[in-house]
GULOMI-326913 format. One line per 4 residues: their letters; for each residue x, y negated, z negated of N, C-alpha, C, O, CB. Coordinates in steps of 0.001 Angstrom, whole numbers, plus 500000, padded with zeros to 6 digits. Atoms other than C-alpha are relative to their C-alpha. Last residue first. Glycine has a CB too. Layout:
<nodes>
a) X:Y:Z:X:Y:Z:X:Y:Z:X:Y:Z:X:Y:Z | ...
</nodes>
This chain:
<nodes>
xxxx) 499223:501117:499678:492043:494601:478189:498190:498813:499773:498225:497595:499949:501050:500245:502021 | 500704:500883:499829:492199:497445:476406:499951:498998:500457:500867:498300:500022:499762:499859:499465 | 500335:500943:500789:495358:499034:476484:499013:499684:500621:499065:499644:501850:500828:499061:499697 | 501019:499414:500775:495375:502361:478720:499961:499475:498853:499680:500208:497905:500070:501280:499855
xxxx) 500931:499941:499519:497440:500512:481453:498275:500807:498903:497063:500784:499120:500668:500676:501244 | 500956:501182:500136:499910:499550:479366:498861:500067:500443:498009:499387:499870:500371:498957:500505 | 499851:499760:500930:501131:503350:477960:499153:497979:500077:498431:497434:499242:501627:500778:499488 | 501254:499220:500516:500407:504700:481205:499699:499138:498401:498557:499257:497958:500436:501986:499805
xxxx) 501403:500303:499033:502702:502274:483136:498775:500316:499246:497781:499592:499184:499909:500964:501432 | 499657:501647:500426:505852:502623:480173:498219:499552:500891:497286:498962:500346:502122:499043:501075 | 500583:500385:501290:505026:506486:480361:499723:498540:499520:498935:498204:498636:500807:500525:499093 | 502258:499239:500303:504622:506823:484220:499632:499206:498389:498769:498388:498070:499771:502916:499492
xxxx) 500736:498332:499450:508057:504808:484551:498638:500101:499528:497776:499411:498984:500811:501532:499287 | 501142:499923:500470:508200:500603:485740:500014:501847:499612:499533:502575:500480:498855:499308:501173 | 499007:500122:501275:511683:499374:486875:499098:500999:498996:499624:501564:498037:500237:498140:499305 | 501038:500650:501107:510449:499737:490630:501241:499885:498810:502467:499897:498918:498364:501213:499475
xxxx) 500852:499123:500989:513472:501011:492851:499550:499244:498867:500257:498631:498067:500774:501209:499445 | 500348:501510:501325:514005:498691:496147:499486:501247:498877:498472:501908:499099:498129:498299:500558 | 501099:500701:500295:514661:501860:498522:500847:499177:499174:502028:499195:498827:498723:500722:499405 | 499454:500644:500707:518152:503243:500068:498847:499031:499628:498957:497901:500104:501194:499566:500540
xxxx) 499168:501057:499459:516864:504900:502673:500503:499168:499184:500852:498203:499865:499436:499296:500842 | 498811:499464:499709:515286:508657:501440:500844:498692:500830:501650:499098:501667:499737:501443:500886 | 499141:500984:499402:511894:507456:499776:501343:500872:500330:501580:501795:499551:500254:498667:498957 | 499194:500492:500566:509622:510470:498727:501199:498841:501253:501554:499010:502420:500552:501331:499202
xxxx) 500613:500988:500749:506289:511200:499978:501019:499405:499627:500759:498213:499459:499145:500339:498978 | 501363:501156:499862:506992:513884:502438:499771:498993:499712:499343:498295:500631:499074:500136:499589 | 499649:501315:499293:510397:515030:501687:499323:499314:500880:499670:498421:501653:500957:500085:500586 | 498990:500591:500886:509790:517852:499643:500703:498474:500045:501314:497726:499281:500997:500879:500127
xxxx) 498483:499344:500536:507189:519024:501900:500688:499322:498867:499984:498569:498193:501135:499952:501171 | 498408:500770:500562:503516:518128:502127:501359:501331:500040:501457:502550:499895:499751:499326:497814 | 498955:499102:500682:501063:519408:504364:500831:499586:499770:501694:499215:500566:500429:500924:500425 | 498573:499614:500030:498431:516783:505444:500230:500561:499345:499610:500521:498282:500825:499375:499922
xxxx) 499633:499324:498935:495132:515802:505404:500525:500835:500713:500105:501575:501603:500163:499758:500247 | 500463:499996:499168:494853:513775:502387:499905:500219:501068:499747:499157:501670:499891:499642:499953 | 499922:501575:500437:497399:515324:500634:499185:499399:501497:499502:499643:502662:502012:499292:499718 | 499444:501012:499098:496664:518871:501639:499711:498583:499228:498709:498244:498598:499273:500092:501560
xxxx) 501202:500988:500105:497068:522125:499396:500541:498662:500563:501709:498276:500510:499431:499801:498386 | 501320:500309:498501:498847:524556:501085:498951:499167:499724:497921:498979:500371:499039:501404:500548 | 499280:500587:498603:502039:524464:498992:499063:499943:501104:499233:499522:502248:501246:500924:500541 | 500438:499657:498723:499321:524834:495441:500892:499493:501454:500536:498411:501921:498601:499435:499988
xxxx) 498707:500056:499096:500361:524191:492267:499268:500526:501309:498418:501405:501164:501451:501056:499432 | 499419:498624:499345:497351:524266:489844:500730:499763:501204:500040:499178:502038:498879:501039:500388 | 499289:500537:498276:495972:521465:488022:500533:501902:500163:500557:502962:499538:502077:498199:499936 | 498800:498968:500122:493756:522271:484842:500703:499187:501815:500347:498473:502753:499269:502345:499941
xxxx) 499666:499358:499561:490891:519681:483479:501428:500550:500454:502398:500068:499869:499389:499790:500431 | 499677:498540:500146:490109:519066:480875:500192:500322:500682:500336:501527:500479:499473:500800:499652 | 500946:499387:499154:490861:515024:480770:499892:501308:499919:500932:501694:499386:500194:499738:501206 | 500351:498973:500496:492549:513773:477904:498494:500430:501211:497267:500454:501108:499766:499668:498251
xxxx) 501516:500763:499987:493464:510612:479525:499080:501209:499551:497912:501172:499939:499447:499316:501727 | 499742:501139:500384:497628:511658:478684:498447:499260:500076:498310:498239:499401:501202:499416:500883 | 499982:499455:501367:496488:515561:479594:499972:498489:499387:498972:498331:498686:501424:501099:499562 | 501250:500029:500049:495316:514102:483391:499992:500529:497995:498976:500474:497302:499245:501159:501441
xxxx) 501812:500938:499793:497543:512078:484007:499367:500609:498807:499173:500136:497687:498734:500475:501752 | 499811:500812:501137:500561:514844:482933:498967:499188:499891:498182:499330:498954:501152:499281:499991 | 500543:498978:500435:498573:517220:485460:500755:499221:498599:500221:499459:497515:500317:501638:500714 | 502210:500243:500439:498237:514793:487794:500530:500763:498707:500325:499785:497987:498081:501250:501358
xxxx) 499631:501472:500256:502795:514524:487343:498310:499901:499702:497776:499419:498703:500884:498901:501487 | 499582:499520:501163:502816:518536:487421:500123:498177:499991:501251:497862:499615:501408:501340:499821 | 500948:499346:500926:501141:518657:490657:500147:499604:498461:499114:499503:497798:500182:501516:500143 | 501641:500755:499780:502714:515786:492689:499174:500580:498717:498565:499947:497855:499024:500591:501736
xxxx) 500770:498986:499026:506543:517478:491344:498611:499282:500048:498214:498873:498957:499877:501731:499385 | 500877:498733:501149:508406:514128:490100:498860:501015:500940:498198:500671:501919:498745:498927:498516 | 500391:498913:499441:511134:511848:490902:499007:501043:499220:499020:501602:498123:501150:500555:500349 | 499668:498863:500546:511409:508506:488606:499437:501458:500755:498323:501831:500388:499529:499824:498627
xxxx) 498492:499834:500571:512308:504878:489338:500089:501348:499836:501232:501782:499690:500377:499252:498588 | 499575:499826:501235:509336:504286:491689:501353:500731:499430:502107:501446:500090:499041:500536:499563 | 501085:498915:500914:509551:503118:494980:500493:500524:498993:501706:500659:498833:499475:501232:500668 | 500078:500243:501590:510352:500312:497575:499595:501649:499607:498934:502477:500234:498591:498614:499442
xxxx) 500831:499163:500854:511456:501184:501429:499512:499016:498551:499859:497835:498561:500988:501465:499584 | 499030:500200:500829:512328:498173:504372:498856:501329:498706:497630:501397:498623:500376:497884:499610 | 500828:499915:500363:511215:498309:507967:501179:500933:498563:502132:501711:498587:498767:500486:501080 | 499238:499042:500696:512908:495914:510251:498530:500532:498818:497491:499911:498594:501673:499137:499188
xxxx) 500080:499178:499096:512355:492754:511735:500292:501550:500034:501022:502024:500904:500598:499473:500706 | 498931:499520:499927:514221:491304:508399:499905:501101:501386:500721:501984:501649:500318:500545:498580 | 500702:499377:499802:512190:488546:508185:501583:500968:500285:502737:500602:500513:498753:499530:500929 | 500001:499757:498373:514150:486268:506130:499457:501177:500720:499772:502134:500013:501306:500017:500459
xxxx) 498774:499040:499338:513377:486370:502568:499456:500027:501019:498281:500259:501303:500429:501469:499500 | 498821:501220:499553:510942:484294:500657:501033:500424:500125:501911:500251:499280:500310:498895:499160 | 500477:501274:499307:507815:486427:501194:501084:499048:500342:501247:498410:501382:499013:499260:499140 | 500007:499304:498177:509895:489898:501045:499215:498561:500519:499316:498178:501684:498681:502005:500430
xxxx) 498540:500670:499392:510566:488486:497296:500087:499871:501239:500815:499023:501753:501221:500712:499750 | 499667:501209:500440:506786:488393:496407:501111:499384:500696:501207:498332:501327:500236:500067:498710 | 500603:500901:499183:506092:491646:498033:500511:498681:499662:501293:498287:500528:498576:500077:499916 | 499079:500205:499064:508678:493069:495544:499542:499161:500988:500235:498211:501350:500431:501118:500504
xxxx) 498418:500580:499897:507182:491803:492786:500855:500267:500985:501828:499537:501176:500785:500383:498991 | 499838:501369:499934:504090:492826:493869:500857:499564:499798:501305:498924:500749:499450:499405:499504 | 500476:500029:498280:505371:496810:494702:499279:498259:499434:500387:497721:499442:498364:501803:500812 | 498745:500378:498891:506619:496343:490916:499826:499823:501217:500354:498789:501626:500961:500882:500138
xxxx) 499128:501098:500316:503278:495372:489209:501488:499758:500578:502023:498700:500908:500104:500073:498679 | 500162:501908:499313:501611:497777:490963:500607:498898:500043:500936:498214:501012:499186:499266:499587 | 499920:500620:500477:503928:500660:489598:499235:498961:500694:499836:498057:501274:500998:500031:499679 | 499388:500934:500226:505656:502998:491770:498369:499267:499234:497347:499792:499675:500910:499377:501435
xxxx) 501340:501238:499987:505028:506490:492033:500446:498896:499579:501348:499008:498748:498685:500218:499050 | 499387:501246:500881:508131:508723:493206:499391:498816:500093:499602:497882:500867:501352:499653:500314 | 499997:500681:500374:506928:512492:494600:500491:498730:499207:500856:499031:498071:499697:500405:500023 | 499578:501786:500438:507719:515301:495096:499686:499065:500546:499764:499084:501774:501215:499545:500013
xxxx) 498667:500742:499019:506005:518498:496717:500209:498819:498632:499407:498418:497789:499378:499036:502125 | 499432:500143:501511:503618:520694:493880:501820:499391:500761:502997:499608:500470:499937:502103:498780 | 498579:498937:500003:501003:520653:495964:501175:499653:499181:501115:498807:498288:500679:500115:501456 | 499346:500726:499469:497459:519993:494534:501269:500383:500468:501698:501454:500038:500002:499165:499366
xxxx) 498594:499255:499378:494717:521908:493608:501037:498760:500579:500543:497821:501205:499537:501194:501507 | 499155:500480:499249:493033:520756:490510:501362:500129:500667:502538:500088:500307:499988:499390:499621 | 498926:499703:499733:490749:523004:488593:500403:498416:501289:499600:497838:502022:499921:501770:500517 | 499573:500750:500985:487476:522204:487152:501399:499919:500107:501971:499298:499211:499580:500446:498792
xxxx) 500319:499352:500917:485442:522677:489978:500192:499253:498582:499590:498336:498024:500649:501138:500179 | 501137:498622:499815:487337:522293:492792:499161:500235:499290:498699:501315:499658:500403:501217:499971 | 500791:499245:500989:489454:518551:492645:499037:501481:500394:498293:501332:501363:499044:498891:499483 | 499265:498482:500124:492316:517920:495121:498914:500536:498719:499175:501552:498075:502099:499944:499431
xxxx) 499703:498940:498890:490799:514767:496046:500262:501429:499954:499852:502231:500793:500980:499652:500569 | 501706:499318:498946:489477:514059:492505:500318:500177:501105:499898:501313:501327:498530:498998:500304 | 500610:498556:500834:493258:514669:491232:498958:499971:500488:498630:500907:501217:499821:500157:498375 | 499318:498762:499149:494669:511845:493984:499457:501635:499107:499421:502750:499629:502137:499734:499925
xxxx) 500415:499934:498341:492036:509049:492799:500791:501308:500897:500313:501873:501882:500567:498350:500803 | 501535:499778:500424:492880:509504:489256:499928:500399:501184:500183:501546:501553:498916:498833:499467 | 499853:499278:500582:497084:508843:489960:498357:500846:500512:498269:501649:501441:500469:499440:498629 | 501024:499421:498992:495847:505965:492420:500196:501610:499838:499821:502401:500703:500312:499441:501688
xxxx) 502166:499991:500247:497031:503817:489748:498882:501019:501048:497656:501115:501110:499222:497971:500574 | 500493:499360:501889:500625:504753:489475:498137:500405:499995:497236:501204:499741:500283:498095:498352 | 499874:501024:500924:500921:503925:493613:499502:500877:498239:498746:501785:497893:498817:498547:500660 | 501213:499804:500389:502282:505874:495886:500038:499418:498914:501028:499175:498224:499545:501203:499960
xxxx) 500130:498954:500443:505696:505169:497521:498663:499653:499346:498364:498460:499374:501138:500484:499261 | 500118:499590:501930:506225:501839:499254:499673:501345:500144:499450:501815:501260:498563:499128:498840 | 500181:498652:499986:507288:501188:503221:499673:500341:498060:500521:500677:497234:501600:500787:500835 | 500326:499474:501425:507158:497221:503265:499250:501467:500132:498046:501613:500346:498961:498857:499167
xxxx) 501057:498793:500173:507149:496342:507213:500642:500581:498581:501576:501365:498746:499993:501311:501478 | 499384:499249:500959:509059:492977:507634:498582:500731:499638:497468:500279:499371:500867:499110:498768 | 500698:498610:500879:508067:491106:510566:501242:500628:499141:502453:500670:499355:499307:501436:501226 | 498644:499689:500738:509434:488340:513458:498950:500693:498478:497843:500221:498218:501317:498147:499664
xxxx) 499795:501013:501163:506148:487592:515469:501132:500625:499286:501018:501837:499471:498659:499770:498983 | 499393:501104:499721:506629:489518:519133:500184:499242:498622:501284:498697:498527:499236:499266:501053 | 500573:501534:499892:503933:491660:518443:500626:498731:500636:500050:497790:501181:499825:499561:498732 | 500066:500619:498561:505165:494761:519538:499513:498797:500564:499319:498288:501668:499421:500685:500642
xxxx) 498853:499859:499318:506412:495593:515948:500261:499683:501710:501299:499451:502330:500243:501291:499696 | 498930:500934:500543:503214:494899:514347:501514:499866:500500:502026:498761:500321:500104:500332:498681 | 500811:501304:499653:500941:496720:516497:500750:498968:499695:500998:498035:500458:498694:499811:499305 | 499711:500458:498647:503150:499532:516269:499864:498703:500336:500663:497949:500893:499306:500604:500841
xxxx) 499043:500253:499545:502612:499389:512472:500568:499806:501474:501332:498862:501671:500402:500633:499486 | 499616:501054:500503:499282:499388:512556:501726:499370:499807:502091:498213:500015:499349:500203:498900 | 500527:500621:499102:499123:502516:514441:500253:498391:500142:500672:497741:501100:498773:500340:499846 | 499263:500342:498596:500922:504045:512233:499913:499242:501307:500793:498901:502096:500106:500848:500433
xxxx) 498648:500888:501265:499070:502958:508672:500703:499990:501892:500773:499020:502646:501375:501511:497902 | 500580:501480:500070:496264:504414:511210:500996:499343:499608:501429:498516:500409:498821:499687:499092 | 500084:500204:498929:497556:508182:511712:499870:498372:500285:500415:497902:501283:499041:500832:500390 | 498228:500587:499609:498769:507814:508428:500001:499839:501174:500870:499101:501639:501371:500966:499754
xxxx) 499882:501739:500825:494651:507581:507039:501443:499825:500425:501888:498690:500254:499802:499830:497851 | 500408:501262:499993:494110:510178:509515:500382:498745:499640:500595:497698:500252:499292:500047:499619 | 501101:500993:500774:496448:512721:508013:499536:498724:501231:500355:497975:501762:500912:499126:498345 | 501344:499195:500320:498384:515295:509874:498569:499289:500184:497570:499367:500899:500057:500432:498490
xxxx) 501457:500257:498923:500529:512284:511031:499089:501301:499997:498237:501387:500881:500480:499725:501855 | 501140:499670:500103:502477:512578:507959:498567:500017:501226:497337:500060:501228:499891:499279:499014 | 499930:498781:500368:506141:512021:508882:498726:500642:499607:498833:501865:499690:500870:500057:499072 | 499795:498955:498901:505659:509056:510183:500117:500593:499813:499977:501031:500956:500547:500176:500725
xxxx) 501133:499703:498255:503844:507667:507640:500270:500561:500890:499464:501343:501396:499626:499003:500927 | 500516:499154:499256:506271:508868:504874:498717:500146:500769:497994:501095:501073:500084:500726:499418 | 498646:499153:500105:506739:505773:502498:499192:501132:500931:497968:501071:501047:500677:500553:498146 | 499761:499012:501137:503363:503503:502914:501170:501244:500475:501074:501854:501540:498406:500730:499596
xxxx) 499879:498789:499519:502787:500414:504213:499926:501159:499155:499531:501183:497989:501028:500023:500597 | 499874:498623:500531:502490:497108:503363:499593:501184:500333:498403:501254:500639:499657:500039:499104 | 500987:498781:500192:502631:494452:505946:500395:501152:498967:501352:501885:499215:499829:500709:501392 | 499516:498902:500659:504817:491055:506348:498695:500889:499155:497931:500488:498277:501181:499403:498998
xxxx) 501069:499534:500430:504149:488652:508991:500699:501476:499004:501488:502351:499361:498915:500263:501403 | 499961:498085:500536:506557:486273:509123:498731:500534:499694:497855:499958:499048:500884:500397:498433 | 498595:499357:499769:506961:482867:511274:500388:501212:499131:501466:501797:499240:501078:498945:499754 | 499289:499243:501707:503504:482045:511761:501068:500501:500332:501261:501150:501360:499182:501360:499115
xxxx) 498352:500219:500029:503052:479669:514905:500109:500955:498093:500486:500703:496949:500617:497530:500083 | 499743:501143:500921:498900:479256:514436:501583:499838:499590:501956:499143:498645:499104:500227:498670 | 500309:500776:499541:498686:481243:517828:499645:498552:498497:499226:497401:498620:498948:500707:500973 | 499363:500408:498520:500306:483745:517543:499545:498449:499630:500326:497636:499135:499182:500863:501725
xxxx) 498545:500649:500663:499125:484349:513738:500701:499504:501088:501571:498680:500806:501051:501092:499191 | 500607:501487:500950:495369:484345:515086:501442:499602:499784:501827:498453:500002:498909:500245:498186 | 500474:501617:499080:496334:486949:517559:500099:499035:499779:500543:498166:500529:498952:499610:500284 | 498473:500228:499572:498256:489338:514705:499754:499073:501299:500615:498279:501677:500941:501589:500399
xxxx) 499162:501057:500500:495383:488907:512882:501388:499843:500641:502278:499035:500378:500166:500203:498592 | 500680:501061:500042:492795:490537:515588:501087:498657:499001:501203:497466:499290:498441:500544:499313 | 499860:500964:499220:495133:492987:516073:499581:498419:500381:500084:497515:501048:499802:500529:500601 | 498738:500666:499646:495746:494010:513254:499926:499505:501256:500641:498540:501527:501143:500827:499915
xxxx) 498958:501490:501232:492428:493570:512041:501485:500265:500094:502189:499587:499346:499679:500134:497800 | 501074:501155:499631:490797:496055:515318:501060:498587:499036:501837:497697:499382:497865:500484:499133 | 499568:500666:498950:493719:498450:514570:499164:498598:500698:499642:497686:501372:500110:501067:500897 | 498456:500494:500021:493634:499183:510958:500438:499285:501744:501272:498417:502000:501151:501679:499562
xxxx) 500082:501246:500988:489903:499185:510950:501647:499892:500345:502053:498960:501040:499375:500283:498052 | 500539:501468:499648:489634:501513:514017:500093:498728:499008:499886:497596:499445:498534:500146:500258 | 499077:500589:498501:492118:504000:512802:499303:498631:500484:499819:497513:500496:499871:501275:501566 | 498437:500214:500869:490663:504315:508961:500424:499568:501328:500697:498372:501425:501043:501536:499129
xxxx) 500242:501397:500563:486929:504348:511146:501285:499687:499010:501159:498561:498528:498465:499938:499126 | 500696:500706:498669:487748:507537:513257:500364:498567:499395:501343:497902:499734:498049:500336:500352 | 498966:499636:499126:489885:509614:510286:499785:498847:500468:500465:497903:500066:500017:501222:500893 | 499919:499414:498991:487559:508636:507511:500906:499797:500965:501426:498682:500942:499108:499956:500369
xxxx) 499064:499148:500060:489081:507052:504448:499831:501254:501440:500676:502077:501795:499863:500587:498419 | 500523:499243:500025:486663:503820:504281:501527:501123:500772:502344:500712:501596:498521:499610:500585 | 500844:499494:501297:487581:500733:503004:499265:501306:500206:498337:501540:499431:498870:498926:499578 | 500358:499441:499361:490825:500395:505335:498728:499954:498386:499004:500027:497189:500993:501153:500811
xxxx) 499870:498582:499291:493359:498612:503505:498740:500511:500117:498161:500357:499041:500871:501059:499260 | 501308:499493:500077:494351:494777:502812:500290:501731:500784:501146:502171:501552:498790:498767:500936 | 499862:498919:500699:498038:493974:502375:498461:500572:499682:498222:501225:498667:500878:499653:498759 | 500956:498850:499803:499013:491938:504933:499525:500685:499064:500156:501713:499309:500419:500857:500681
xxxx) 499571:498481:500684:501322:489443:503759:498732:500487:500708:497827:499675:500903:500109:500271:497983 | 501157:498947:499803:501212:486359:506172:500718:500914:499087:501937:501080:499038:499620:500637:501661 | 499981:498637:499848:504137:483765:506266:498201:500269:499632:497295:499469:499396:501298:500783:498853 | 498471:499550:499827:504400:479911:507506:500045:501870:499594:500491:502543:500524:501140:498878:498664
xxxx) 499659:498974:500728:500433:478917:507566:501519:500553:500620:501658:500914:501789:498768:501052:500050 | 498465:500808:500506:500024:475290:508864:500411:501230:499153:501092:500986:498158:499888:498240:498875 | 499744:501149:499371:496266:476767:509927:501190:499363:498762:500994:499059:497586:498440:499070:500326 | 498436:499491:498882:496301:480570:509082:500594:498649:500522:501667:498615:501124:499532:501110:501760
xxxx) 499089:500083:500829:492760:479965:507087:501721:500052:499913:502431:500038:498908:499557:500709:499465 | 499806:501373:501423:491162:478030:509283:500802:500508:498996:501586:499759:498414:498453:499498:499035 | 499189:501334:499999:491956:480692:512237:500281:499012:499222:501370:498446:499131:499705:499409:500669 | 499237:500064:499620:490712:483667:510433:501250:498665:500506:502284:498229:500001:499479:500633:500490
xxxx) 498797:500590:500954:487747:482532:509044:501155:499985:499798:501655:499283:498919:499999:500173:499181 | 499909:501677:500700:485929:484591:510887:500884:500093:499258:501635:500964:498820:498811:499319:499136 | 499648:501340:500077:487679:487210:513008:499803:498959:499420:500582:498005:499405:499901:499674:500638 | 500561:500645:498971:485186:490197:512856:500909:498377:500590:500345:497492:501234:498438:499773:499393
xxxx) 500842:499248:498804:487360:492628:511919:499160:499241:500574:499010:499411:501784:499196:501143:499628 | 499341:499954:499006:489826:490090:510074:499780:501018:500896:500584:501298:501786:501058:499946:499683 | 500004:498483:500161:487420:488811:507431:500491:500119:501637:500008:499506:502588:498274:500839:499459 | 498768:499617:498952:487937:485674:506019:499982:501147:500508:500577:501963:499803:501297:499972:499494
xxxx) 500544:500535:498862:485007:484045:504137:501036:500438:500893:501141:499725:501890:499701:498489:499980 | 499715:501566:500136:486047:484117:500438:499783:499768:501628:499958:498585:501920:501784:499489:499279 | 500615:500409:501037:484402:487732:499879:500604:498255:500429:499718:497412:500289:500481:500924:498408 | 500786:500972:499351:485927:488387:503582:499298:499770:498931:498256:499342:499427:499240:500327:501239
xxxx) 500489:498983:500275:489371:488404:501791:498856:500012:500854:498960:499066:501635:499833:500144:498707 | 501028:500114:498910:492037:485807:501615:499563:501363:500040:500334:502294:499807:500519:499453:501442 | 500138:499174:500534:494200:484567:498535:498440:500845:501181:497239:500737:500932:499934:499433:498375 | 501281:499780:499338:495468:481575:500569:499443:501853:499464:499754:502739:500261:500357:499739:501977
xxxx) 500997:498505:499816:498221:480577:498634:498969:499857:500199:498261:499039:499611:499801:500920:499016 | 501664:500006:499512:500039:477158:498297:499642:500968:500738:499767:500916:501961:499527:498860:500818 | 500480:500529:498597:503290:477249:496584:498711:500648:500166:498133:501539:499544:501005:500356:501285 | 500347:501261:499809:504696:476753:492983:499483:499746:501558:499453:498637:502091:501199:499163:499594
xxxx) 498374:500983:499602:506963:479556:491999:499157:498606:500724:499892:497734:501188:501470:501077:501638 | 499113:500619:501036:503708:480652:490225:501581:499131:500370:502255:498236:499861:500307:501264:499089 | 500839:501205:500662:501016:480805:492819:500840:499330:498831:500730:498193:498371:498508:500574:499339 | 499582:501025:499447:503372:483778:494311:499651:498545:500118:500222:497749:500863:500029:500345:500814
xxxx) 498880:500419:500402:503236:485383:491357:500238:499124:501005:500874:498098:500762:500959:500947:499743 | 499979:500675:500825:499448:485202:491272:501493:499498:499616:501761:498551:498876:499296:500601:499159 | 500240:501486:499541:499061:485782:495197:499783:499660:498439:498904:498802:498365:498538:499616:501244 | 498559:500437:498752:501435:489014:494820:499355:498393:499761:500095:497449:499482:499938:500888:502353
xxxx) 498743:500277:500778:498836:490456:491429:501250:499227:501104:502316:498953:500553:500567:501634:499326 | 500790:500525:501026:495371:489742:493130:501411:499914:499597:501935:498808:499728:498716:500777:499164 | 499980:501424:499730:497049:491425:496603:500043:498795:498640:500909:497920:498678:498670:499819:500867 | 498610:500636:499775:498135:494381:494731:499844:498352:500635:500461:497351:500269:500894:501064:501177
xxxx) 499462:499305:501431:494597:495766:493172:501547:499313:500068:502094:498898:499046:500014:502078:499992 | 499598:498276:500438:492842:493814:495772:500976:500262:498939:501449:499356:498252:500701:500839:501246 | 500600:499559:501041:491549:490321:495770:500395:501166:499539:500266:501547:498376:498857:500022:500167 | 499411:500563:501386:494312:488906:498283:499313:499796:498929:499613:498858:498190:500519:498867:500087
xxxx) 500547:499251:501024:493244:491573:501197:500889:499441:498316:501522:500071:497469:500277:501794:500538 | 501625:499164:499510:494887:489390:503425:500248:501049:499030:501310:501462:498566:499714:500754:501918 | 499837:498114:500533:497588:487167:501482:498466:500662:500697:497295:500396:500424:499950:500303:497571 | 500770:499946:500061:498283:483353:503247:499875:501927:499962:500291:502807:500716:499564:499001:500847
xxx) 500081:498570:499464:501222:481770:502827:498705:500460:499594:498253:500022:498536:501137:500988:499466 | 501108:499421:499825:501909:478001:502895:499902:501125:499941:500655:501450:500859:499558:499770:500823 | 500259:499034:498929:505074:476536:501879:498603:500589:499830:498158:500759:498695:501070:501127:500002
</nodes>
């Protein structure tokens, strides 16, 4: 079988198109570094030719409101053309747990958008809802950074694990589309604040976190049931300490 991974250099793509290189089928690890780029269309069609699923899993390289919406909608639409018309029989997109519920935010305003796109396509789909990822720990304390303090709110949370969100992608390739939109996410509930604020002691960083219910996740006002899965997710296997404890081996 053919399948072909957009954004299949990235932090999750790189790990989906190595497991899925291992059960023995022919991956298209696609990016526009290898000539594929699905805002302007090249390389689109050649690479989609005798292609049976699609993962999606490229994202927006820039976090502004304007240009997060236009990237997500220009390359879905533009790949969801190409897949018409090379007969793909799944397109399957990662997402993220509480988009609809976040339309504060830009960057969910887009994730949403993209999803429509996908659901009015006509191609049979599975939309992969995940929870936040381990690694984007760092990346969520400098948002919420002041100084030396880090505001963040102190809603829940349940971070998953790269390595699990690919393994699940993996399975969602050879599984029936389920037209439908399916959760994953990590094994272990935890307040946003008080999870940076483990980060940041475990990479001996100095700085302080501080609880904050008005501080915004990119955009947005969290609740309790912002970020967290509530449908009967896929739960990682992976916790913080087991994640933290490989990720800060040398490699």
């Amino acid at each position: 079988m053919k399948i072909v991974v957009i954004g299949g250099t990235g932090l999750i793509g790189s790990k989906t198109v190595e497991r899925l290189r291992k059960r023995g089928h022919e991956v298209i690890a696609a990016s526009p570094n290898s000539g594929v780029n699905t805002i302007t269309g090249e390389g689109l069609a050649e690479a989609l030719s005798g292609a049976e699923v699609v993962l999606d899993l490229a994202n927006s390289p820039s976090f502004e409101d304007k240009a997060v919406l236009e990237f997500f909608e220009t390359s879905g639409r533009n790949l969801l053309a190409a897949e018409k018309l090379a007969g793909v029989k799944h397109h399957i997109a990662l997402s993220v747990v509480g988009t609809e519920r976040l339309q504060e935010s830009g960057y969910f305003r887009g994730k949403l958008a993209q999803e429509k796109l996908i659901k009015a396509s006509g191609i049979p789909y599975t939309i992969v809802h995940s929870t936040q990822f381990m690694e984007f720990l760092g990346g969520i304390a400098q948002s919420g950074t002041v100084g030396q303090t880090v505001h963040l709110s102190p809603a829940y949370v349940q971070p998953i694990a790269s390595d699990d969100v690919a393994d699940a992608m993996a399975d969602v390739a050879f599984s029936a589309p389920a037209n439908a939109t399916i959760e994953i996410a990590g094994p272990e509930r935890a307040r946003l604040s008080e999870l940076v604020a483990r980060y940041l002691k475990a990479t001996k960083d100095p700085r302080t976190t501080e609880a904050d219910v008005e501080a915004r996740y990119f955009g947005a006002r969290l609740n309790d049931q912002s970020l967290v899965s509530d449908d009967n997710p896929r739960l990682g296997s992976i916790t913080f300490e087991q994640w933290f404890a490989k990720s800060a081996q040398p490699t």
